[in-house]
C-alpha angles and dihedrals in degrees: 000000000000097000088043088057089051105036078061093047091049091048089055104050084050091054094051093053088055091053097038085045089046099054092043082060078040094054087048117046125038099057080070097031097102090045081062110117117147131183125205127195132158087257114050098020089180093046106146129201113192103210094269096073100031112128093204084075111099134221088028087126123127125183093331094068125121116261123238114159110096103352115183120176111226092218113087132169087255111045115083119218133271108272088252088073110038106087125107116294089026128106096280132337134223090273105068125100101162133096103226108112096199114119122199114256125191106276096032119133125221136163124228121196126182123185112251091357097103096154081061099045119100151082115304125188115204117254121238087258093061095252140119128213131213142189109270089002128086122245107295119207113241104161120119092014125108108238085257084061088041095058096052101049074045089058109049088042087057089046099043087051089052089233094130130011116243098235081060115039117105107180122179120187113189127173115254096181131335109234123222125263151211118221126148134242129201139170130035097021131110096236112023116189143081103333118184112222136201088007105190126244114226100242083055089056096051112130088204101067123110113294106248130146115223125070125188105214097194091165101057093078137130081242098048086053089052096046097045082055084057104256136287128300127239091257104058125108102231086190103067101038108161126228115204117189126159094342088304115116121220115190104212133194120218097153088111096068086071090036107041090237110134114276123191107225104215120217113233135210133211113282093026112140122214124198130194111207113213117237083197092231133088112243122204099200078069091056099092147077110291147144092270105029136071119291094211138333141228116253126176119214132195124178104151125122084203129029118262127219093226141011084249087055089049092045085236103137129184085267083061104054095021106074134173113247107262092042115133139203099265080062100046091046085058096043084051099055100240100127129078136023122108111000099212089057106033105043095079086059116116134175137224118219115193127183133128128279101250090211096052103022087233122134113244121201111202123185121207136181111241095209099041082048083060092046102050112012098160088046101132108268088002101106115033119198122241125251128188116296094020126154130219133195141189126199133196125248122263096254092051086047088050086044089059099040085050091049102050094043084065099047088051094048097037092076089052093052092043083052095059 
């Protein structure tokens, strides 16, 4: 009787230590849980960022910010280039006239027909090295050029040949299909690298299909290269995208797809390079569903004491990992279920979200209080918002974290006093 009375007085006194030790970590901490941003690195795994230089904060941009009010591309369907440009293989060249915007690109399909020149009529696809061939000419260089552009450079060979006489030849060049292709894209995008575009369905490859000219290729565009290399980051400037094509440089403006101001979408060709300048800040007008910006993003969520066997165990859906772009963590807290219940015992609970600055690569780790993110959601640098691959977890209380202290130190000390 005597060492039960004092295993349980023992037990007691142990108990009374964890909670006293408990609310002291409970006094301290929650008043700065929400000032908490660390960065990690390989480097300099302790690095700390206080909020005020997190990069993960959004509309801290100064001059270098993209530009939305009254956007205007300054390329239109009927201005022509700046000389500087207009050579084969660029954008467009001084021949040009039409106002089809669409260049050649090795694998594209197009049909020439010439009066009274039957040996020269038929479908051509255009060689790897940009070029054509037909019967009695060299191999002409099409690639870059519009089919306007195309009959022409057709004509004067032909005539030059003395093939045909100019007061006679009559030369059509029409697009059959427009073939994919492989540029790059680097910078302020979420995946840089080699994307395929306006890669083509079989049934729109079949050679069977009814014979018509024309084609719309509405996925060989500067936006569709943008979207395959998963959208731009926070931090690009979307007004000064640049355009490399055979060594020339081409500044475009695609600010008007977040402003609604008109943006000319620009055709590519196969080898082009696109590059994303960084404003290095993160904008918030750029965090949404767009054309060129993610549609949603992936986003993994934990809020369990104790690990579930399945996400239908841990009441996390596809609605609570799957997010459109622009959510934030106030959302995603929600989403997870780790708000509400009692409010004595929940609204000390408070959530970690981890994921990696898009501007520097390195992993930052924010604390928030739950309770404090429901209260003022729209507090500066309160409420960031999610980007792809994020992580997000939700602690207990306090009082819930002393309860189950309390409660294991019992189940571990309940064999011994049956023991005795």
């Amino acid at each position: 009787m005597k060492h039960q009375q004092t295993w349980t007085a023992t037990t007691k006194l142990l108990i009374a230590s964890l909670i006293a030790i408990g609310v002291s970590g409970c006094a301290g901490n929650p008043a700065g849980r929400h000032q908490s941003v660390h960065s990690f690195d390989n480097q300099d795994p302790a690095h700390i960022v206080t909020d005020e230089h997190s990069r993960r904060l959004t509309d801290r941009c100064e001059a270098n910010a993209t530009h939305f009010a009254g956007d205007q591309s300054f390329i239109t369907p009927n201005t022509q280039l700046p000389s500087s440009f207009r050579t084969p293989g660029s954008p467009r060249s001084t021949l040009t006239q039409s106002r089809r915007l669409l260049p050649l690109s090795p694998g594209d399909k197009v049909e020439i027909r010439i009066h009274e020149g039957e040996e020269f009529s038929g479908e051509y696809v255009v060689n790897h090295d940009g070029s054509i061939e037909l019967p009695y000419l060299p191999p002409i260089t099409v690639v870059g050029l519009d089919t306007e552009e195309v009959e022409t450079r057709l004509s004067l060979q032909l005539i030059e040949k003395q093939i045909f006489l100019a007061h006679t030849l009559r030369l059509s060049v029409r697009p059959m299909q427009w073939a994919p292709v492989m540029v790059t894209v680097s910078g302020a995008v979420f995946q840089p690298g080699r994307v395929l575009i306006n890669d083509l369905l079989p049934q729109q490859t079949d050679e069977n299909k009814t014979r018509i000219t024309g084609d719309y290729p509405t996925k060989r565009f500067l936006s569709e290269a943008l979207r395959a290399a998963a959208g731009v980051r926070p931090d690009a400037r979307v007004d000064k995208v640049i355009l490399v094509r055979d060594g020339w440089q081409q500044e475009i403006n695609l600010a008007g797809i977040f402003s609604g101001h008109q943006s000319q979408d620009v055709p590519l060709i196969a080898g082009d390079q696109i590059i994303v300048p960084s404003a290095g800040c993160l904008q918030s007008q750029l965090i949404r569903p767009t054309q060129i910006t993610p549609k949603g993003v992936r986003v993994f969520i934990s809020n369990l004491t104790d690990t579930a066997r399945n996400n239908a165990a841990a009441a996390v859906g596809k609605y609570a990992s799957s997010m459109p772009y622009g959510t934030r963590l106030l959302e995603a807290v929600v989403s997870g279920n780790c708000t509400g219940g009692t409010r004595m015992t929940n609204s000390s609970r408070y959530v970690v979200l981890v994921g990696k600055n898009p501007l520097t690569g390195q992993s930052e780790v924010i604390e928030r209080n739950i309770e404090e993110l429901l209260r003022n959601p729209d507090a500066p640098g309160l409420n960031p918002y999610l980007l792809p691959n994020d992580t997000v977890s939700c602690y207990d209380s306090t009082l819930n974290n002393i309860r189950d202290i309390a409660r294991a130190v019992v189940e571990i000390a309940s064999p011994f006093s049956i023991l005795r």
